[in-house]
N, C-alpha and C positions, 0 to 999 in steps of 0.2 A: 814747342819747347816750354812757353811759360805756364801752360797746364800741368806740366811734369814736376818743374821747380818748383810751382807752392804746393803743390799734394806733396811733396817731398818733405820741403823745407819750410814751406809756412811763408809770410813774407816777410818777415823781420830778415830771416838770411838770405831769402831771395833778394831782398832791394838792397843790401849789405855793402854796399861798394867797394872797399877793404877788402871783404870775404870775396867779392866776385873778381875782383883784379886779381889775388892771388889766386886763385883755383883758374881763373884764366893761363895766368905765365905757367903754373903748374902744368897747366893739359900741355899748351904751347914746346914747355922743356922736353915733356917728355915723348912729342912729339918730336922733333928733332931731334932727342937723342937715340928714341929706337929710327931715327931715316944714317946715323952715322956721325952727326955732332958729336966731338968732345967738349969735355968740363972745360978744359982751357980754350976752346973758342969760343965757348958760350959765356965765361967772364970775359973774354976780351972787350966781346958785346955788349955785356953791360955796360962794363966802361966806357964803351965809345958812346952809345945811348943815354947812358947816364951824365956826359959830358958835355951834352948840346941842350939847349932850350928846348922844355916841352913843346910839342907839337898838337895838335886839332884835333880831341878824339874823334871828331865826324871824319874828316881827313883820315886818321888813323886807322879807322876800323873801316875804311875802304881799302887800304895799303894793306891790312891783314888779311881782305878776301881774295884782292887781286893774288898776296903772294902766296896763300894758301893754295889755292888753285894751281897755280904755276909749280909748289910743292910736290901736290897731287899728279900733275902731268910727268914730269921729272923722275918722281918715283912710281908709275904705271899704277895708283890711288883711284879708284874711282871715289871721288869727292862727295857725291850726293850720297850713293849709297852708302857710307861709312857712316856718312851720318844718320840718317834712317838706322841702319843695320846698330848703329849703339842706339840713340835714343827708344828704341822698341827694345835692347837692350837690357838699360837702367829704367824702365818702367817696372820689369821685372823685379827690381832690387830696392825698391824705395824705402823695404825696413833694414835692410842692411847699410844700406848709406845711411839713413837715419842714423841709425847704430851709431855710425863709423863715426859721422859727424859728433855726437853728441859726447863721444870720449875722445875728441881734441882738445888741446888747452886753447880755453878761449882767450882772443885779439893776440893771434900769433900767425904768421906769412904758413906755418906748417898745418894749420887749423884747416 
């Protein structure tokens, strides 16, 4: 993965923290919303999320593989493979993301 993102991105956007949160909750949303999420139970979630004291990104980003996976089984996902199957993907595409990237308005959650 991190070979992809600096031939891509360079590392001023790869190490971007801002940029990588949101393109995370990004993929995340719309992950759940093509498994059948709606817009009003995905803000209800913010707010509940957003209502409690941060939590432990090391913590966190075990909580996100556990329940990804668990995603994956629920919805009959083969987990590994999707990811192989994009990231071989977007190597494909590294000048069209560029692209894409580089006509967002920059320091924006839509960026």
């Amino acid at each position: 993965m991190t070979p992809w993102l600096l031939a891509c991105f360079g590392s001023q956007i790869a190490g971007d923290t801002s940029e990588r949160n949101h393109r995370f909750l990004e993929e995340a949303l719309e992950l759940v919303q093509a498994c059948g999420c709606t817009q009003e139970e995905a803000r209800q979630l913010v707010e509940y999320v957003f209502g409690r004291k941060a939590g432990d990104p090391v913590q966190e980003v075990g909580g996100v593989q556990v329940t990804l996976a668990a995603l994956c089984r629920a919805h009959g996902i083969d987990m590994e493979k999707a990811g192989e199957d994009e990231l071989a993907s977007i190597w494909t595409k590294v000048e069209k993301i560029r692209d894409k990237q580089a006509s967002k308005p920059s320091f924006s959650p839509a960026s």
